[in-house]
C-alpha positions in Angstrom: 0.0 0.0 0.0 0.9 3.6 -0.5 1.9 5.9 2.1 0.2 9.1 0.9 3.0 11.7 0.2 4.0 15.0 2.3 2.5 18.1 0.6 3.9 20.3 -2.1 4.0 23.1 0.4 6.2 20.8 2.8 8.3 19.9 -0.3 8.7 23.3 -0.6 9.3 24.5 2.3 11.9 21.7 3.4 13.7 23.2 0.3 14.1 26.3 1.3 15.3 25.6 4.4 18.1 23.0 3.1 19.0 24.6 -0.4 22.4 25.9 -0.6 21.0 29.1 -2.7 22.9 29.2 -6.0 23.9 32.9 -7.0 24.5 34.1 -10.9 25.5 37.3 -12.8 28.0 39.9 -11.8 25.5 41.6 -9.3 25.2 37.8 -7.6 21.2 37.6 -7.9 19.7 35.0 -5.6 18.6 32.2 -7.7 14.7 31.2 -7.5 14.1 27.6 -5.4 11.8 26.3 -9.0 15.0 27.3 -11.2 18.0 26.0 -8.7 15.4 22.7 -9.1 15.0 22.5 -12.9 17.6 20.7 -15.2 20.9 22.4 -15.5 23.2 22.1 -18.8 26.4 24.0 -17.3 28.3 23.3 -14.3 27.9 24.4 -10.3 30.6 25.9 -8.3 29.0 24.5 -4.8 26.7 22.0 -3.5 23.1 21.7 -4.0 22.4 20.9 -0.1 23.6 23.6 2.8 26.8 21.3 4.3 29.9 22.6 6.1 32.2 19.7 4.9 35.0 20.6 2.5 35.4 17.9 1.5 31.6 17.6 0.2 31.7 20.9 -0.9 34.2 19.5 -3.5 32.8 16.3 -4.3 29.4 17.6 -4.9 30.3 19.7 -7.6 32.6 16.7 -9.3 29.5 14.7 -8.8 27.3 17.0 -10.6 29.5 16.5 -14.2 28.9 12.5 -13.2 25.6 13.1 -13.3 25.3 14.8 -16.3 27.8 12.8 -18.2 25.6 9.0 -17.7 22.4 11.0 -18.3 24.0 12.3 -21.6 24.1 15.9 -20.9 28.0 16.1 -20.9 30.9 14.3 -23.1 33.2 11.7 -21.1 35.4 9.1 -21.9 34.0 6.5 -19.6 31.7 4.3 -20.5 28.1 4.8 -18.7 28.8 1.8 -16.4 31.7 3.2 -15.4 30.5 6.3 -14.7 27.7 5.2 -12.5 30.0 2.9 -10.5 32.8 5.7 -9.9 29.2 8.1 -8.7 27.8 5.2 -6.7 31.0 4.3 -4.8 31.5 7.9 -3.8 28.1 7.8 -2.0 28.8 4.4 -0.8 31.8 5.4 0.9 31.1 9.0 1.4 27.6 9.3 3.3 27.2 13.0 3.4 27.0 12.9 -0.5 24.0 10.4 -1.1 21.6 13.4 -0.2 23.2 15.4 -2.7 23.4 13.0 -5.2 20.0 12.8 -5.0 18.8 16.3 -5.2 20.9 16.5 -8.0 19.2 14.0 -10.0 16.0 15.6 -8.5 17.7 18.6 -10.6 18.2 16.4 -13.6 14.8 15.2 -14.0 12.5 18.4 -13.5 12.1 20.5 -16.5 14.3 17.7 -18.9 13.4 18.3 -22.1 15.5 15.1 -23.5 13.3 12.3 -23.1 16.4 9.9 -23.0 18.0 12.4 -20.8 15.5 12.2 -18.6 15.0 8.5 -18.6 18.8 7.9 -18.0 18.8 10.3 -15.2 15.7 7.8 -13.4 18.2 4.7 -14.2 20.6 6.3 -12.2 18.5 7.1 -9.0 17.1 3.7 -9.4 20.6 1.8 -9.2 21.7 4.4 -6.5 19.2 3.0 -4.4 20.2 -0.4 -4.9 23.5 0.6 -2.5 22.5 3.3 0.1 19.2 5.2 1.2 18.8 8.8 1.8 19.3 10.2 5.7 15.7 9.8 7.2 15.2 14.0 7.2 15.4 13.7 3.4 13.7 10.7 2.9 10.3 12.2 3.3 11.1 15.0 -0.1 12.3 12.3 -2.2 9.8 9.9 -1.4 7.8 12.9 -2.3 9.0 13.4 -5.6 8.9 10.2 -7.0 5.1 9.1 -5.8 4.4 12.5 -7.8 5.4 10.3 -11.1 3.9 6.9 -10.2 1.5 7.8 -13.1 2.9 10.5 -15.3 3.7 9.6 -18.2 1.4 11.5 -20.6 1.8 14.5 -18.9 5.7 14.2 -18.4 5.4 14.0 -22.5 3.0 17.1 -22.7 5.4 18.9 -20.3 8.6 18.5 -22.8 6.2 19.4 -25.7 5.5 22.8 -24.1 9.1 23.1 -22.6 10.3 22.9 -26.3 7.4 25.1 -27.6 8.5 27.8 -25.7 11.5 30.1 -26.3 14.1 27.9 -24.1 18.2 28.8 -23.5 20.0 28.4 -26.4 22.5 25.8 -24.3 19.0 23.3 -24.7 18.4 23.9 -28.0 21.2 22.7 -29.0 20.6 19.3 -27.4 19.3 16.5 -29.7 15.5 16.6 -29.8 14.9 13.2 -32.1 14.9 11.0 -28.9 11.7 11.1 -27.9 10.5 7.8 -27.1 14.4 6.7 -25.9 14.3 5.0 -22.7 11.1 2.9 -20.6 8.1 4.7 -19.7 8.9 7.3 -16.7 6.6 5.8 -14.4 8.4 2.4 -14.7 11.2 4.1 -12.9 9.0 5.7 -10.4 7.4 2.8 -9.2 10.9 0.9 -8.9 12.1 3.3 -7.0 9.5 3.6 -4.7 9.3 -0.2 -3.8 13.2 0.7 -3.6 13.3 3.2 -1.4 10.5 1.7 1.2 12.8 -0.9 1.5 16.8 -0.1 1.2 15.2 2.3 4.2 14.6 -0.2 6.2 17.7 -2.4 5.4 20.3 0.1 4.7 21.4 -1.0 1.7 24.9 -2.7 0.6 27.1 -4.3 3.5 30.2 -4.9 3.9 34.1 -4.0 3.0 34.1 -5.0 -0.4 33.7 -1.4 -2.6 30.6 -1.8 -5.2 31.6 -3.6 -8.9 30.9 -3.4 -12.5 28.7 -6.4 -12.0 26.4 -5.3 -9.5 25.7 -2.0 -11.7 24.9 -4.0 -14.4 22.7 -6.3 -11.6 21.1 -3.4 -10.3 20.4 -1.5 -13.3 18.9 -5.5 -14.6 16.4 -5.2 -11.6 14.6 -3.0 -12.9 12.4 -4.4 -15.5 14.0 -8.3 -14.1 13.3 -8.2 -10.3 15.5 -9.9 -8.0 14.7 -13.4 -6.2 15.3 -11.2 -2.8 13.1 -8.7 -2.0 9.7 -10.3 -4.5 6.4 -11.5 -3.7 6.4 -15.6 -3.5 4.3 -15.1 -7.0 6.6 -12.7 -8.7 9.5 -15.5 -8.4 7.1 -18.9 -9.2 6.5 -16.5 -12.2 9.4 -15.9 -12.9 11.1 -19.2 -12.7 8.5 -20.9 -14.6 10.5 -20.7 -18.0 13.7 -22.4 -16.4 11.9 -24.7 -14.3 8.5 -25.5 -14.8 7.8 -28.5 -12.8 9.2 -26.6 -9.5 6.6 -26.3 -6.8 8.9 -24.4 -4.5 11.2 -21.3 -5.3 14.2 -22.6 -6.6 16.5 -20.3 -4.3 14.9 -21.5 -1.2 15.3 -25.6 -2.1 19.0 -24.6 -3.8 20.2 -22.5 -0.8 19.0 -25.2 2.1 20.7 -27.6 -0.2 23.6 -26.1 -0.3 23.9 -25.7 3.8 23.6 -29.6 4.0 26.2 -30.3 1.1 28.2 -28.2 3.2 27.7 -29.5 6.2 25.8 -27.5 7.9 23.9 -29.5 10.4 27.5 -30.6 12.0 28.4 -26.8 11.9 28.6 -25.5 15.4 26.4 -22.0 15.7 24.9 -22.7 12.0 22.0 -19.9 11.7 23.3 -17.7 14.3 26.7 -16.9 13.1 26.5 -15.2 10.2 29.0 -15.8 7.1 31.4 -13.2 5.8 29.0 -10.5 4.7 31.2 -10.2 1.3 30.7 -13.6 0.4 27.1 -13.5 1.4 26.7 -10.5 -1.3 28.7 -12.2 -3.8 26.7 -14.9 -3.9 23.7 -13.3 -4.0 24.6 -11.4 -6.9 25.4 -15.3 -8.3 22.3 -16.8 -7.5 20.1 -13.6 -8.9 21.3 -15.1 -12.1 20.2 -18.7 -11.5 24.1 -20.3 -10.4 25.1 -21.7 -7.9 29.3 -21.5 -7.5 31.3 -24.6 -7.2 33.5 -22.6 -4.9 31.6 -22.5 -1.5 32.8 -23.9 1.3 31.5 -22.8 4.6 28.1 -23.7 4.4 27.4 -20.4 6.8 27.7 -18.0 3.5 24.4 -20.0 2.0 22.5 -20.3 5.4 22.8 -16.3 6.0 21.8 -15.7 2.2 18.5 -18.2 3.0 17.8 -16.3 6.6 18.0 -13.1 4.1 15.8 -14.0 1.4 13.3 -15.8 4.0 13.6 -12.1 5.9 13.1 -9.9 2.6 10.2 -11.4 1.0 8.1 -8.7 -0.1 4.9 -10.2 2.7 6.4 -13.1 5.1 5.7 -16.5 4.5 3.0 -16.1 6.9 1.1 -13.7 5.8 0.6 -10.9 7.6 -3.4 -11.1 8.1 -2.4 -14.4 9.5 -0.3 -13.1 12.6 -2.5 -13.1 15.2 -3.5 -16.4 14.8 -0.1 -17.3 15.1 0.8 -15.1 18.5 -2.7 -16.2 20.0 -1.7 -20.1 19.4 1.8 -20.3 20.7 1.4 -22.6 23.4 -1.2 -25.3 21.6 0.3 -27.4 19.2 -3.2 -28.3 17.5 -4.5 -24.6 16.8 -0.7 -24.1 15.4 -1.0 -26.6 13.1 -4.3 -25.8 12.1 -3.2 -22.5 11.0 -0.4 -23.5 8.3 -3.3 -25.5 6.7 -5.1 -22.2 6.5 -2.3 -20.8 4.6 -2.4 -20.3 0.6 -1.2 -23.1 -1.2 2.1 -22.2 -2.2 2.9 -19.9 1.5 2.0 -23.8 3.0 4.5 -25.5 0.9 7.5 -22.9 1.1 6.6 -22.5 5.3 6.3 -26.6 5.3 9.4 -26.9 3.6 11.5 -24.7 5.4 9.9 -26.6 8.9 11.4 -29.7 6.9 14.5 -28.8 6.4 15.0 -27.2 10.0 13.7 -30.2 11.9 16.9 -32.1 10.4 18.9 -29.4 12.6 16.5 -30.3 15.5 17.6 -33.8 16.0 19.8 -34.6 19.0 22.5 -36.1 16.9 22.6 -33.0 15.1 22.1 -30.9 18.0 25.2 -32.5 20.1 27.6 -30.4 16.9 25.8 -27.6 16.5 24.7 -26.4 20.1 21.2 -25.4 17.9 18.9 -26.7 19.7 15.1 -26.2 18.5 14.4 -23.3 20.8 17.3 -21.6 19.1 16.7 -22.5 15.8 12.8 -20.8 16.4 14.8 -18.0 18.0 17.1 -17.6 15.1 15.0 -18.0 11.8 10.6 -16.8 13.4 11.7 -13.3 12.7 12.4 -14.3 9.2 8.6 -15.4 8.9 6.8 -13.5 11.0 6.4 -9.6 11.1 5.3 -7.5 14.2 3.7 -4.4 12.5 3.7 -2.6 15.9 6.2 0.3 16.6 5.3 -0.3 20.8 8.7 -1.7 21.4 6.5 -3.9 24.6 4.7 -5.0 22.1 7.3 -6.1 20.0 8.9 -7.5 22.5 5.8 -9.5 24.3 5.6 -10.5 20.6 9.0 -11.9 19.7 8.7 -14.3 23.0 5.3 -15.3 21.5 6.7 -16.0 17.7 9.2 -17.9 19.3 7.2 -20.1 20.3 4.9 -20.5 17.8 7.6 -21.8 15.3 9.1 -23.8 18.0 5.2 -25.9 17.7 5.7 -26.1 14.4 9.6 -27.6 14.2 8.1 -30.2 17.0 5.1 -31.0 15.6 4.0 -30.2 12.4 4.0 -33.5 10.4 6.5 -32.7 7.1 6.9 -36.1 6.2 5.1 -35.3 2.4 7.6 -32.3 1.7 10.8 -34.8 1.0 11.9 -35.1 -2.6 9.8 -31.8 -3.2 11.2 -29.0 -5.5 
C-alpha cells in the first residue's frame, strides 16, 4: 500500500530551508528555489544541499559533471557503467553525498526536455538506491517526488512538448531533440524506485568491505524491468522461474540454498544460523544466485544459510502472511491450533513454510544438535523473525511478541507433520 505523500508546500518549504541558494551574474542575484530545481546544462561551483564539509563541498560539484555525463548531458570518456559505478561508490563510501546526489538527479529530472536524458537520469537514482538510502530527514522529499510520477507519463510528454514550444536557452536547444520515445516509460522508474526506497530504508542498503563492482551495476540497473529473487512476492518468483523450471513447486532459491547448507555440512556446523557468514561472500553470492548459479567454490556452508535467513527475511509479505499473525501469537502454546493455521495458509505460502519446517527439523535432531549447540528453541529464536512480522512500533509489544513467535515456530519444528515435503522442489 501507499503511504500518501508530504504536501507540495512541505516539499517546498523543506527546500528552502536545506537549499544551498545558488547565485548568478556579476551583481550575484539569488537564484529562484523552481530554477536552482529544474535541469541544469552548465556546471555548479557548490553544492546543492547547505553542508559545512569541504570535503563535500568539492565532491558535490565533481559529482554534478557525473551526473550529467551518464544522463548524456556532458561528453566523457567513460563508459556509462563506469560512470555510475565511480558516482555510486563515492556515495557508498562518502555518506554526506547520497543526499546530494539525489537532489541532483531531482535537478536532472525536473524541466528535462531530452526524453532519453530524462530516462537515464531515473536509471541512475534507481541503481543508487540499490546501494545506500537517503538520511531519514530527506527521505520524506524524495519519497515525495517520486510518488508524484507513479502515473505520469502522458503529462511528463505534454510537459517536454510545451518546454520545447517555448523560447528555451540556447544551451537546450542545441541538445538533440529526435529521442523522444528513448528510454522505458517514466513511471516504470517511479514505481521501482519507490518499492526501492520503502525498502533499502529499512535495510540500509549494501554491507560490507568490499567497494561496489561493475557487475552489481549491471545487476542493479537489470532489476529494474528483471526483479530480483530477494526482496519479490512468493508469486513474482514462481512467475518468474516458470520458463527455467517448470515442474518446481517451491522457489528454486529457497530448495537450492537449504541444499547447499547440508552439502556443506551445515547440520554438523557449530552456531549454524546464528553466526552469520562473511557479509562479502554472502553479497557475492547473492549477486550469483540472482542469475540462477550456484558456485562450485563455497565452502563454509554459513555464506548460504545467511543468504536463506535473508531472502526468507526480505520477501516482499512473510511467508506467513501478515493477516495471518494473530493467529499465530494467540496459538503459541497449543500445538493443534498451530497446526491448524499452516493449513489455512495459501497453497504455495504452506508448501514454502512446510518446507523450510522440513529442512530445520533435520537441525533439530539430537545427533545433530550435540555439533551444532542449535537446539530447537534456538533454531525458532534464530529464523521466526524471518517469517513473522510484528507491525507494531510499541517496542512492549514487539517484544511480548517476539517471546510469542518464538514459540509458535518452536510448535511447528516439534510438531507439524512434514513427512510429504521430502523429494519436493
Amino acid at each position: 500500500t501507499l503511504r500518501k505523500p508530504i504536501s507540495q508546500s512541505s516539499m517546498a518549504d523543506w527546500a528552502s530551508k536545506n537549499l544551498n541558494m545558488h547565485t548568478q551574474g556579476i551583481f550575484r542575484r539569488r537564484i529562484s528555489i523552481s530554477n536552482m530545481l529544474s535541469w541544469n546544462g552548465g556546471s555548479i561551483k557548490k553544492p546543492m544541499l547547505i553542508t559545512s564539509n569541504r570535503t563535500i563541498k568539492k565532491e558535490a560539484c565533481e559529482m554534478f559533471k557525473l551526473v550529467q555525463s551518464y544522463m548524456g548531458d556532458r561528453q566523457t570518456r567513460m563508459d556509462r557503467n563506469h560512470v555510475a559505478l565511480v558516482t555510486v561508490t563515492k556515495c557508498w563510501t562518502m555518506q554526506g553525498l547520497r543526499d546530494e546526489l539525489y537532489i541532483q538527479l531531482i535537478r536532472q529530472t525536473t524541466d528535462n526536455v531530452c526524453y532519453r536524458s530524462l530516462a537515464w537520469g531515473w536509471e541512475l537514482m534507481a541503481i543508487s538506491l540499490a546501494f545506500f538510502s537517503p538520511s531519514p530527514k530527506f527521505q520524506s522529499y524524495l519519497e515525495g517526488y517520486i510518488y508524484r510520477h507513479l502515473d505520469s507519463d502522458e503529462k511528463i510528454v505534454q510537459h517536454i512538448k510545451d518546454l520545447k514550444n517555448k523560447k528555451i536557452t540556447k544551451s537546450r536547444k542545441k541538445r538533440k531533440q529526435n529521442t523522444e520515445d528513448e528510454g522505458l516509460p517514466i513511471s516504470t522508474y517511479a514505481k521501482y524506485c519507490y518499492r526501492k526506497l520503502q525498502k533499502v530504508a529499512v535495510t540500509g542498503g549494501k554491507k560490507g568491505l568490499r567497494k561496489p563492482t561493475v557487475e552489481e551495476i549491471t545487476h542493479a540497473r537489470n532489476a529494474i524491468l528483471t526483479p530480483s529473487l530477494f526482496g519479490s512476492s512468493l508469486e513474482e518468483i514462481m512467475l518468474r522461474q516458470q520458463d527455467m523450471y517448470p515442474g518446481n513447486k517451491l522457489p528454486w532459491v529457497q530448495t537450492q540454498l537449504s541444499q547447499q547448507v547440508l552439502a556443506l555440512g551445515g547440520e554438523q556446523t557449530e552456531g549454524i544460523f546464528r553466526i552469520p557468514g562473511d557479509i562479502d561472500e554472502v553479497n557475492a553470492l547473492k549477486l550469483q544466485v540472482d542469475q540462477w548459479k550456484i558456485p562450485n567454490s563455497l565452502s563454509d556452508p554459513n555464506i548460504p544459510a545467511s543468504l536463506l535467513k535473508l531472502w526468507y527475511r526480505e520477501l516482499e509479505e512473510p511467508v506467513i502472511p501478515q493477516r495471518f499473525y494473530k493467529e499465530c501469537i494467540s496459538n503459541y502454546e497449543n500445538p493443534d491450533a498451530a497446526v491448524a493455521v499452516v493449513q489455512l495458509l495459501p497453497e504455495l505460502n504452506r508448501l514454502v513454510l512446510c518446507y523450510l519446517i522440513h529442512f530445520l527439523q533435520i537441525f533439530a535432531q539430537p545427533s545433530n544438535v550435540g555439533r551444532t549447540k542449535m537446539d530447537v528453541n534456538n533454531l525458532a529464536m534464530v529464523m521466526a523473525p524471518n517469517c513473522l512480522r510484528c507491525q507494531s512500533d510499541d517496542p512492549r509489544v514487539i517484544f511480548e511478541n517476539t517471546r510469542k513467535e518464538m514459540s509458535f515456530l518452536r510448535m511447528l519444528i516439534v510438531h507439524l507433520d512434514t513427512s510429504f515435503v521430502k523429494g519436493l522442489v
